[in-house]
N, C-alpha and C positions, 0 to 999 in steps of 0.2 A: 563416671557413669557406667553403668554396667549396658551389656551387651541387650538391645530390647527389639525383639521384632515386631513387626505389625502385624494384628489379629489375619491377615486376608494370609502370609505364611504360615498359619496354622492348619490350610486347605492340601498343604503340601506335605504333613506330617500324616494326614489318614485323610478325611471325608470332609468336603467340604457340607457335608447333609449332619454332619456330627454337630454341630451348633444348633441343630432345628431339632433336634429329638426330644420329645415330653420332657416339658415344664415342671410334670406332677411331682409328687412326692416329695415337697418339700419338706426341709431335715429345721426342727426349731430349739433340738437342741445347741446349747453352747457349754464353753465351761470357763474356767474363772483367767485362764490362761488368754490373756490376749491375742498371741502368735496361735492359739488352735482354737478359737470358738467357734469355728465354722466346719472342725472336723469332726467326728464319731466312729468310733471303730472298736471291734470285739476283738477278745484275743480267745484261740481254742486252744487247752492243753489234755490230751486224750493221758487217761486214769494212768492208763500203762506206756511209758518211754523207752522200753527195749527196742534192742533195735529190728526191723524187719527180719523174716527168715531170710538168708541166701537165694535171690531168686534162680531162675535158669538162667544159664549161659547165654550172652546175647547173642543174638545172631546176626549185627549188623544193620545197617539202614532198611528199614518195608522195602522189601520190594513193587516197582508198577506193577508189576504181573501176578499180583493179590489183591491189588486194590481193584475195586470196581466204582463204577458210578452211580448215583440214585435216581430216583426218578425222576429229579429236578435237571440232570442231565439232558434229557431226550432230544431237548432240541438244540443242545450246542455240538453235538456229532464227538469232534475229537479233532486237537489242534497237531499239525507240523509246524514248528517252526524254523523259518528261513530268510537269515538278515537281507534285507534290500537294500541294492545300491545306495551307499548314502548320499550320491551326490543330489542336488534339487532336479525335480524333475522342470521341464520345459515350462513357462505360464502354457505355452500356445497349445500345450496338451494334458490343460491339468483340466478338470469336470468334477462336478459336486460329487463330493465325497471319499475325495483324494486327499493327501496330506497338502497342507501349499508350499509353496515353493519355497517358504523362506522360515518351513518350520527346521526344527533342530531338537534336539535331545543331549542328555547329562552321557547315557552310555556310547550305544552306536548306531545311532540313527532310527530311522521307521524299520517294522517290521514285520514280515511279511504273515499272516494268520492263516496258512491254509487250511481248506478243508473248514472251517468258520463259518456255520451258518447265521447272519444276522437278520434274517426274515423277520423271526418273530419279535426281535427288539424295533424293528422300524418307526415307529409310534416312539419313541424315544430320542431318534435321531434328528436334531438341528440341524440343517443347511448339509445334511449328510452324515455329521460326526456325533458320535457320542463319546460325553465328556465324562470320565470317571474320577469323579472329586477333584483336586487340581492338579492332577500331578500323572494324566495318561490320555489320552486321544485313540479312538477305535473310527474306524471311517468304512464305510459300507462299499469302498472296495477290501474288505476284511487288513486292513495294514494297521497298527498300532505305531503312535508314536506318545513318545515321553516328552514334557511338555518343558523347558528349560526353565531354570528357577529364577527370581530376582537376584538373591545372592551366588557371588562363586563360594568354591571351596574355600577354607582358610589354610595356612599350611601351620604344622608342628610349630611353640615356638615358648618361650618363659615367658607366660603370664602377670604381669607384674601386679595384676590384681588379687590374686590368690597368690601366688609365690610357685604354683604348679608349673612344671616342664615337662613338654612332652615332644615323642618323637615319631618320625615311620619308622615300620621293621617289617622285615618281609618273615612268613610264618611257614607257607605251603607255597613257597616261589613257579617250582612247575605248575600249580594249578591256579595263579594270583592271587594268593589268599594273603592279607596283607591286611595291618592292623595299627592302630597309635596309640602308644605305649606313653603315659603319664604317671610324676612321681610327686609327692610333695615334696616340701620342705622336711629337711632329715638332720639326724644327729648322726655322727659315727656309730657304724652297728645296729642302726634303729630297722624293725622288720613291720612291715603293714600290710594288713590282710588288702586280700588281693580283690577286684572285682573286675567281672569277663564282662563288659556291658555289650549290650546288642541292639543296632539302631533302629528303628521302626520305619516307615515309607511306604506298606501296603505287598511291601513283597520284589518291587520293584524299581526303585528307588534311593535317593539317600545316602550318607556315608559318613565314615569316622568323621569325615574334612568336613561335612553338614555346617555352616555356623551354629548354627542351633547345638547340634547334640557335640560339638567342639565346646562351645562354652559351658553346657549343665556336666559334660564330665568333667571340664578343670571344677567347676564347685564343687561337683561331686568329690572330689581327688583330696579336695581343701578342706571341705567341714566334715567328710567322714573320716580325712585322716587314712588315707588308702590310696596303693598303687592300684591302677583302672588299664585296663585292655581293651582299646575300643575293634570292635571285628569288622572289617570288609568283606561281606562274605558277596558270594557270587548271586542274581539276582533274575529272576523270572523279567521277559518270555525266554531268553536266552536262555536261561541256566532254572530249569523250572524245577521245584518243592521236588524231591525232599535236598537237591544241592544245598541250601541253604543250611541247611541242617544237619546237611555233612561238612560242611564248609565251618560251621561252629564247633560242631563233634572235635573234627580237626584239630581246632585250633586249643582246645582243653587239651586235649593228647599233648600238643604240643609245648603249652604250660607245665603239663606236668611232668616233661622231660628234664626239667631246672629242678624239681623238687629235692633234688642229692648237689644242689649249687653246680651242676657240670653241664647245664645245658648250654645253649652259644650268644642268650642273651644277658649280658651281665647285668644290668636292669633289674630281669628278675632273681639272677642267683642271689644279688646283694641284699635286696629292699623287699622281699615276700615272704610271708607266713604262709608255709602252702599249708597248715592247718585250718586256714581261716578264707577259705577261697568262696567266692560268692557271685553267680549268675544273676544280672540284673538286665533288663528289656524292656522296651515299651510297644504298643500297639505291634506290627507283625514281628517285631524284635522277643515283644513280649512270649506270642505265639511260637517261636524258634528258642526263647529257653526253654518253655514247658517240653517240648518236643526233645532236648537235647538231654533236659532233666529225666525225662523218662529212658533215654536211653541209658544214661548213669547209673540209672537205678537197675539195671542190666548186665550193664560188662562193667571192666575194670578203665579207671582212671590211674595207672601205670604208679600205684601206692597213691595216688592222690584224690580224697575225699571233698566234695562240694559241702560246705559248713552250711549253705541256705542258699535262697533265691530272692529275689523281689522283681514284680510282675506291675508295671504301670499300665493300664486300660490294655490288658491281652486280645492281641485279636481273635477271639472265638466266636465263633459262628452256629449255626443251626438250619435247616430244612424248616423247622416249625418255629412259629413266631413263640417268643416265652417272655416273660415277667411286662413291667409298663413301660418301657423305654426303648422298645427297640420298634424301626418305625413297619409300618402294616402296610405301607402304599406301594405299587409295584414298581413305579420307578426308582426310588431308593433300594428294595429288596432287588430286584434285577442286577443292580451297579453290584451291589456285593457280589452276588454268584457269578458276573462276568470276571469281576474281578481276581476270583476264587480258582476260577477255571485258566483263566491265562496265567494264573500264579503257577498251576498244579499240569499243567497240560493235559487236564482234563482226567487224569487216572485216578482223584476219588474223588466223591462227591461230598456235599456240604454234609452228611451226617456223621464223615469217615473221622476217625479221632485225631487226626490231625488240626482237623479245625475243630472240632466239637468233643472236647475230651471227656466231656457226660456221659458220653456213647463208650468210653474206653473200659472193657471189662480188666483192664490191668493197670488200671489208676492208681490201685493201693502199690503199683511199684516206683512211686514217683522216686526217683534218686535226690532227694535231698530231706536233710532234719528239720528245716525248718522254713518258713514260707512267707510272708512277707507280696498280699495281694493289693494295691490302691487302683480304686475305681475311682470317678469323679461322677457327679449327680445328674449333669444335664450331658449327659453322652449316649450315645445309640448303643453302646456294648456294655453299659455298667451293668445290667442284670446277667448278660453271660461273666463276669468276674465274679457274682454274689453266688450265682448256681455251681460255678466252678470250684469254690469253695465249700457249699455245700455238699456235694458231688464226694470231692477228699476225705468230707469229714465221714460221710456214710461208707465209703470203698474201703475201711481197713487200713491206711493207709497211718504209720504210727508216730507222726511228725505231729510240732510244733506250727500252728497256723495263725496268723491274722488278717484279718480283713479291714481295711484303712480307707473311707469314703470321705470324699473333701466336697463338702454340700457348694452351689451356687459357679459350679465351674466346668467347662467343657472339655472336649478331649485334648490331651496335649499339651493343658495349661503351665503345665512347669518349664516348656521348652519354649511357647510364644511370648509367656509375661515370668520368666527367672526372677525376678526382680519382686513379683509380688506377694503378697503375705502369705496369701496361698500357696502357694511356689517355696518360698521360705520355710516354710513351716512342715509340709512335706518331707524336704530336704532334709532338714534336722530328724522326721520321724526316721526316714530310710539311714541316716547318722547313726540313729541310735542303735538301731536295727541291726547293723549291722558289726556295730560294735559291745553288741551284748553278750556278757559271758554264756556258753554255754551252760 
């Protein structure tokens, strides 16, 4: 039996409100294919394939001291953050709206939100706390904790369902950047295009050892037939946007030190095509490729070119509600922007292109050939993946795109239900995908 979780850990992958977002728009086509009649998808191939101009020299990560905030800001002020004692605090001195005593977290503990006004979310707040999807706790003495998972981690290990092996390896040791490294099954000499995957969790959460996204990378490793890098990157309130994003930057740089076989992981010197290297993410994983991609498309990958991307339900955002699926009620829309802001420590705001790359007047420089978007129907973000894609095709931007919708399925479906058709059949598309000649 394969690895199968229960739909309530799919609250722990993004939004527990992702399952309640419009019904509408039901999709009635099918096609003659059993494993895809419940999928539909375009493919766009622009007139002209040359490659983009040479852009400007990058300049490195945004800096906070460019970004600003929007108006949606106003009333969250601007966070410090400052880890709290992790020991439990006393019963005899805990009062509504304190962590309790016997909470705990996956990183290091509660932590402290100063400077956080939560005035205006009060009307939100249960028994003092507000719950952000399942996977974060805010308490109106401004403290944050991260909510402990059912499952533990799993450790590195041979598969014996897929034949995959994989391993830890440390990437950016002084900075703990730190990643597991999976191979398939090989012949002598045999070389497999490579995929950087990147986990999803809202920003703040999550990790290679995830069960979840441990099991869909050894499939993924198996039926695409590809060595896979899963990235630990460092993680908001602690480590707030753009770390994340430099933490991935990183770790590409650091892949493509092997690309002349002399880097220190034999791993990849042996078993990679770095011609055929591929960025893949889901939910804020998803949102930190595009972000890393666009930096790509900037400075040099040290001679090593991104062959494509694939993007599962990206976490993009917006200031103004857009298309039918995302939801209109203020407690939903609030949980986002809290969410956004303790992600980001508050230095941009929800139109900055960081979350909203529609806003990006240099979208036409996305660093990769070819793209590779799957939304799912009944999820709160599928229309920012559809406009996002629209967005590319209008910015100039001289890449290969498709857009991959799998009707009757919520967010995150390939990592709660792996097993089913849905899920399957996905799998094979992102297979193909990525094993298609240039």
């Amino acid at each position: 039996m394969g690895y199968k979780m229960s739909p309530f850990l799919c609250l722990f992958i993004f939004f527990s409100v992702a399952s309640s977002a419009s019904n509408s728009s039901s999709n009635n086509s099918s096609s003659s294919n059993s494993d895809t009649s419940n999928l539909k998808h375009f493919v766009y191939k622009p007139a002209n394939n040359s490659s983009p101009n040479k852009p400007q020299q990058f300049a490195g990560p945004p800096s906070s001291n460019s970004k600003s905030s929007d108006s949606n800001s106003t009333n969250l002020k601007h966070f410090v953050y400052k880890p709290a004692n992790n020991s439990s605090p006393n019963k005899s001195n805990q009062s509504a709206g304190s962590p309790p005593s016997n909470s705990s977290s996956n990183n290091s503990g509660t932590i402290k939100l100063h400077k956080f006004d939560a005035t205006p979310f009060l009307p939100l707040f249960h028994g003092g706390v507000l719950h952000i999807g399942g996977f974060m706790n805010i308490y109106k003495n401004n403290t944050l904790e991260r909510i402990k998972e059912d499952h533990k981690n799993v450790p590195p290990s041979f598969d014996s369902r897929t034949g995959v092996t994989s391993k830890d390896v440390e990437i950016i040791p002084e900075n703990g950047i730190t990643g597991r490294l999976y191979i398939p099954v090989q012949t002598p000499g045999e070389k497999f295009p490579l995929v950087v995957y990147v986990h999803g969790g809202g920003f703040v959460t999550k990790s290679a050892a995830s069960p979840e996204y441990h099991n869909y990378v050894n499939l993924l490793v198996a039926n695409a037939s590809v060595v896979a890098l899963s990235v630990n990157y460092r993680q908001a309130p602690e480590h707030p946007l753009p770390v994340a994003y430099q933490d991935t930057w990183s770790a590409l740089k650091w892949v493509a030190k092997h690309s002349n076989g002399s880097g220190t992981e034999a791993w990849l010197n042996d078993y990679v095509d770095f011609k055929s290297v591929y960025l893949v993410g889901d939910g804020a994983g998803g949102n930190i490729a595009h972000n890393v991609a666009m930096w790509a498309g900037q400075d040099s990958l040290d001679g090593m070119k991104l062959a494509g991307m694939v993007l599962f339900s990206p976490l993009f955002w917006g200031k103004d509600i857009i298309g039918e699926h995302e939801p209109k009620d203020f407690k939903r829309r609030t949980s986002m922007k809290i969410l956004w802001y303790v992600s980001t420590e508050m230095i941009v705001g929800l139109d900055d292109p960081w979350l909203n790359p529609i806003k990006d007047p240099n979208l036409s420089k996305l660093g990769v050939p070819r793209l590779l978007v799957c939304i799912s129907e009944n999820e709160m973000m599928r229309d920012r993946g559809e406009y996002y894609t629209k967005a590319l095709r209008t910015s100039g931007w001289k890449g290969e795109m498709e857009l991959h919708e799998t009707t009757a399925e919520s967010h995150a479906y390939q990592l709660t239900e792996p097993d089913g058709e849905s899920a399957r059949a996905l799998l094979t598309k992102v297979s193909s995908f990525i094993n298609k000649e240039p």
